[in-house]
C-alpha positions in Angstrom: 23.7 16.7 18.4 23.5 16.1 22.3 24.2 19.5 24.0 27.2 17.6 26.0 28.9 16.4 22.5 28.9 19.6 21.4 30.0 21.3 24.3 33.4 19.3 24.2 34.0 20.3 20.5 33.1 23.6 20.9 36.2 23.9 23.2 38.3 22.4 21.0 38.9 25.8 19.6 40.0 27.3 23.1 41.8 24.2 24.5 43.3 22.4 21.3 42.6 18.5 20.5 44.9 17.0 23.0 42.6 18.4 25.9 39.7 16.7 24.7 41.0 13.3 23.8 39.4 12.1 27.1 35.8 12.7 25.4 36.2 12.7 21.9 37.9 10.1 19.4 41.2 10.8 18.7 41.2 12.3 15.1 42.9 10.9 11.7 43.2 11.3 8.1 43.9 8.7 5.6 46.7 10.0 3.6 48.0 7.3 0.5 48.1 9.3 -2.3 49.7 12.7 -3.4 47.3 14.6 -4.9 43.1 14.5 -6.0 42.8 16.0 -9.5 39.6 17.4 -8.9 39.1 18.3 -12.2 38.4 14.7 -13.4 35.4 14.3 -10.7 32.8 14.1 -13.7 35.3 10.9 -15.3 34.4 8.9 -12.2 31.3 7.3 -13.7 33.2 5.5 -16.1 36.6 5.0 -13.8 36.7 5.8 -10.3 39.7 6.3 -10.0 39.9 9.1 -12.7 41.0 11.7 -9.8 44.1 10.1 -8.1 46.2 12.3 -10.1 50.0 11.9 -8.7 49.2 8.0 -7.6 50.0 6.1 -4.1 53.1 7.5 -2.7 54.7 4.4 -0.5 55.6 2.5 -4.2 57.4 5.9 -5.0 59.3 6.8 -1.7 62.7 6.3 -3.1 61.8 8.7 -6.1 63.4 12.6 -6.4 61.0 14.8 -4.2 58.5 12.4 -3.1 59.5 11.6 0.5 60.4 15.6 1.0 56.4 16.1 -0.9 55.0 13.9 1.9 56.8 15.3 4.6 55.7 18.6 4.4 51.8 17.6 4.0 52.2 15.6 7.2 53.2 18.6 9.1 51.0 20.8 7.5 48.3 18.0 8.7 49.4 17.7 12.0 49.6 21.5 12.6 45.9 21.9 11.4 44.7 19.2 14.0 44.8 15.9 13.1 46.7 13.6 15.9 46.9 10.6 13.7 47.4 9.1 10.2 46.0 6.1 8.1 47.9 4.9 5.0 46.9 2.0 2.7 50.1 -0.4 2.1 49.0 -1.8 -1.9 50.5 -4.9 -2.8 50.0 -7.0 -5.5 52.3 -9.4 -8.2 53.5 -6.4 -10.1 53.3 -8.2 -13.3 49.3 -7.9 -13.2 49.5 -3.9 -12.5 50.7 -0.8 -11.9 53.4 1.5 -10.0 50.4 2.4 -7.2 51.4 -0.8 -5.5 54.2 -2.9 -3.8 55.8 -6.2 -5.7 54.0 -8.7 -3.4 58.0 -10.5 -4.3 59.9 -7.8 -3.1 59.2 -7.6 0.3 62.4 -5.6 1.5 62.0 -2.7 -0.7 58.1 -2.2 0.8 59.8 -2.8 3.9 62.1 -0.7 3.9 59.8 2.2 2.5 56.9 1.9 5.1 59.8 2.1 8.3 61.2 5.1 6.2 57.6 6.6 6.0 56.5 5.8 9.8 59.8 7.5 10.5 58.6 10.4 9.5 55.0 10.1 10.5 57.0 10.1 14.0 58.9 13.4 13.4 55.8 15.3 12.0 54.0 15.2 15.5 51.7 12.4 15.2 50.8 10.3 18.2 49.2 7.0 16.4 48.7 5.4 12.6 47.0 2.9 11.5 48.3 0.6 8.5 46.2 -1.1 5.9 47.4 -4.0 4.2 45.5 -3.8 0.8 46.2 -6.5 -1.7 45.4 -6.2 -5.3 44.1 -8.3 -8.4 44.8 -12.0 -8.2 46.0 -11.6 -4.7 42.6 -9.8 -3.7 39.9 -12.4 -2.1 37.7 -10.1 -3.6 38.7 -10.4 -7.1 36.3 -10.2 -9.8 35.9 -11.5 -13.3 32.0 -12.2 -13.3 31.3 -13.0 -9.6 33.4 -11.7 -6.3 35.9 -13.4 -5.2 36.0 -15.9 -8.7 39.9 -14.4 -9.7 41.4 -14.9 -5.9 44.3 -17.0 -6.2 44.7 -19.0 -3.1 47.9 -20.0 -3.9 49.2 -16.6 -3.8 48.2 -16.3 0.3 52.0 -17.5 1.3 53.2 -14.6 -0.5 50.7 -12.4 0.5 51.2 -13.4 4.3 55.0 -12.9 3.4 55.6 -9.8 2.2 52.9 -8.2 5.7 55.3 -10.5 8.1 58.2 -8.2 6.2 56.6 -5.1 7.0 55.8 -6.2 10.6 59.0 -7.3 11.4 61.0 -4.0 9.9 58.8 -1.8 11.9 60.4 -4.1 15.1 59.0 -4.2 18.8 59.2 -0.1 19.1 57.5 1.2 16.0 58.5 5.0 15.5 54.7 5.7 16.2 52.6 3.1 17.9 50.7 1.1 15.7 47.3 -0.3 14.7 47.0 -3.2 12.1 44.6 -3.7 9.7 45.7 -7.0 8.6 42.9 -7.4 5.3 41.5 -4.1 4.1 37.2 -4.5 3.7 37.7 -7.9 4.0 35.1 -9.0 6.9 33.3 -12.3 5.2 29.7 -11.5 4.8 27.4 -14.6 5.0 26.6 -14.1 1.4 27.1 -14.5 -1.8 28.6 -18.0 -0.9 31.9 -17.9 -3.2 32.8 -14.3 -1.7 32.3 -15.8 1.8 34.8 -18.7 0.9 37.1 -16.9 -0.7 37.3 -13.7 2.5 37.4 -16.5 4.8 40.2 -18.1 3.0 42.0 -15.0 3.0 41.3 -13.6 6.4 42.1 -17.1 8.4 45.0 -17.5 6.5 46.8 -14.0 7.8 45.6 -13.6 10.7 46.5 -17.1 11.9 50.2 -16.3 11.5 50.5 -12.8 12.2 48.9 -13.2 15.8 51.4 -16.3 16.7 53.7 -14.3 15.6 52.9 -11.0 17.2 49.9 -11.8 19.6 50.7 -8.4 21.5 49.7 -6.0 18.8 46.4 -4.0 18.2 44.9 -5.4 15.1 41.6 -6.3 13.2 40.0 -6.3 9.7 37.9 -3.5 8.8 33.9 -3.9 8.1 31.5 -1.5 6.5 28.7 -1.0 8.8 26.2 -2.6 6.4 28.3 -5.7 6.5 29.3 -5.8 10.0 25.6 -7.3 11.6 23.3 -7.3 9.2 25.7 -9.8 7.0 27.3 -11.3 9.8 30.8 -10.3 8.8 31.8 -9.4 11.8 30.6 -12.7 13.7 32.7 -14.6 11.0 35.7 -12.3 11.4 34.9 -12.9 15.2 35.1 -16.9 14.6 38.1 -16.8 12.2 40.4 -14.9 14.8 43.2 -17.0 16.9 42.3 -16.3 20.8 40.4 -13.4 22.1 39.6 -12.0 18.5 40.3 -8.9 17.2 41.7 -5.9 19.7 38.8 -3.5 18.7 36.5 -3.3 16.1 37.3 -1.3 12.9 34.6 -0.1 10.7 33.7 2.2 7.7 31.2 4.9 7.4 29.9 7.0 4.6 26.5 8.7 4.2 24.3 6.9 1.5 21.5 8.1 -0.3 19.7 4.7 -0.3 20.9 2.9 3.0 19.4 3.8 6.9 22.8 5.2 8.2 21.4 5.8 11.9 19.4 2.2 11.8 22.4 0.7 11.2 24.3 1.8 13.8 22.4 1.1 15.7 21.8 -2.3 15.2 25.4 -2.6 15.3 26.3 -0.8 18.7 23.5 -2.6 20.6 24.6 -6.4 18.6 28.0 -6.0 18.2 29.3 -10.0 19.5 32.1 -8.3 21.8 30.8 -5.7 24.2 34.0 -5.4 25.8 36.1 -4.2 22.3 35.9 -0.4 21.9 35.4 0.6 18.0 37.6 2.6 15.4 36.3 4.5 12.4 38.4 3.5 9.4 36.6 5.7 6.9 34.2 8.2 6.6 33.2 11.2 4.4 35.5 13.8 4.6 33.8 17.9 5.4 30.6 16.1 5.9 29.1 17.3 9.1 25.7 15.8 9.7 27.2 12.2 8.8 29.8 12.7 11.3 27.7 14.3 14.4 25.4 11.3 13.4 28.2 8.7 14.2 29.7 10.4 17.2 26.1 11.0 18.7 25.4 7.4 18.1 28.2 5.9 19.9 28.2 8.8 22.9 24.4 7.6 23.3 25.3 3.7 23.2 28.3 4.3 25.6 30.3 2.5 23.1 33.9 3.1 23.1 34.8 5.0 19.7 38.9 5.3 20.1 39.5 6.8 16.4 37.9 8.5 13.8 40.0 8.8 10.1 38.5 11.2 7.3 38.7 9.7 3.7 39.4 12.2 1.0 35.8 12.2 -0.3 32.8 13.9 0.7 30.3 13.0 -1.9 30.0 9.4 -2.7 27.4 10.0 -5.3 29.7 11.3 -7.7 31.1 7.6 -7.8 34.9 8.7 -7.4 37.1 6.7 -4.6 38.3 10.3 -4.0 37.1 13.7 -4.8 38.7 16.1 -2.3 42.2 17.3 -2.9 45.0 17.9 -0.1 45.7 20.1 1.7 43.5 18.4 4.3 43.1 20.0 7.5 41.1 18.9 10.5 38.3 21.7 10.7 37.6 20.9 6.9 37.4 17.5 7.3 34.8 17.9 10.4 33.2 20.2 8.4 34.1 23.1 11.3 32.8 21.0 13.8 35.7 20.3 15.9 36.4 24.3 16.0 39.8 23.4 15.0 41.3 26.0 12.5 43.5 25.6 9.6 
């Protein structure tokens, strides 16, 4: 880690984040579900999901002592550091799945929730969020049966584009926090395998076409694991498939992998990227893992690259195969793995 870098984290601890926003990516944690049960890590070979214990929390936010559970982590997370907050909106036709996501039919209830919810992102303290529109099974481009992408329904993409216009619209022209968009969650088209490519594209054009004539004026984009983002040419597509300018930054995920060139990639991506104008955001990366993150912020403070955000996902090892393994609270220090100096 440059001696600068470090030098503006270590005085995070004397100074508090806010000072050193001028330097340093604003800080954020994704926060969608209530609890990790961490006791059900070993379960995630068979089903990755074996750990999300108390399920999403937006579905729920009109259930006894969920909104009043919620509240109180967000100002516990706020007091510990973190300055902003990512939440996954899951949507989905409800009669394919389960209570961790919104009737893609019912867009005024999930409308209603998410202003309820940004509300009180608002009055915990944060000072940004960034919302995921995640759809699920048929209404996934990436749904599987055999091959990616072979279950996608296009027919379900009016609804799909429905039910984010909703959200959008309830949130009005002065969101209680200000706003990014992820407007397809992981959904950048790679250039293969060819019915996955149709199928994102499909998807990706489809929503972003509408929601930027309808709000050109907000930040949005759709997110891109770095493995995807150059050496696939997701990112170009994404580029292509956007009305206008493109999208308003780049948003990107992150995790250490055991088999993949982390640092390579990077920078490939940094000195490639199609819009050297567009700063970046980190959508995910591997919460209390230290290295991986001083590897990412080095990366972009030696490219010059503008990295606006960084948001923590709750799981630090990926090899154990579970979507999460690290249970709230979440603090900032652990999440940098004490690297920001910030204490809980």
């Amino acid at each position: 880690m440059t001696r600068t870098l470090l030098a503006a984290l270590a005085s995070l601890a004397l100074v508090g984040p806010a000072a050193a926003q001028s330097k340093l990516p604003a800080f954020g944690m994704t926060y969608t579900y209530l609890d990790v049960d961490t006791s059900k890590v070993a379960e995630c070979g068979v089903s990755r999901g074996a750990t999300m214990k108390a399920g999403a929390f937006l579905p729920r936010y009109d259930q006894p002592g969920v909104r009043d559970g919620v509240r109180a982590a967000l100002t516990q997370m706020h007091r510990s550091g973190f300055r902003e907050i990512r939440t996954l909106i899951w949507f989905g036709k409800i009669k394919e799945g389960s209570r961790d996501w919104f009737d893609v039919a019912d867009p005024a209830r999930a409308a209603r929730l998410v202003r309820q919810y940004q509300e009180d992102v608002a009055a915990a303290g944060f000072t940004g969020a960034l919302l995921v529109f995640a759809p699920q099974r048929t209404s996934d481009p990436i749904c599987r049966t055999k091959d990616w992408g072979d279950c996608f329904d296009e027919q379900s993409l009016g609804a799909s584009s429905d039910f984010i216009v909703a959200i959008r619209q309830a949130l009005t022209d002065k969101p209680p926090v200000p706003v990014r968009y992820d407007l397809a969650a992981e959904s950048c088209p790679p250039d293969r395998p060819p019915l996955l490519k149709k199928t994102l594209e499909t998807y990706v054009r489809g929503i972003v076409a509408r929601y930027t004539a309808l709000f050109p004026n907000d930040q949005t984009s759709v997110s891109c694991s770095i493995y995807y983002f150059d050496a696939l040419g997701a990112q170009r597509t994404t580029d292509r498939l956007y009305a206008g300018a493109g999208p308003s930054f780049y948003l990107l995920a992150t995790y250490r992998e055991t088999n993949l060139d982390t640092s390579a990639a990077l920078g490939r991506l940094l000195r490639d990227r199609p819009d050297k104008s567009k700063p970046f955001v980190v959508s995910e990366i591997n919460y209390n893992d230290r290295e991986h993150l001083a590897l990412v912020l080095d990366s972009f403070a030696a490219a010059k690259v503008p990295l606006q955000s960084v948001y923590f996902w709750p799981l630090h090892d990926k090899t154990t195969k579970c979507h999460m393994d690290t249970a709230p609270p979440y603090t900032l220090y652990d999440a940098t793995g004490g690297l920001a100096g910030v204490k809980p």
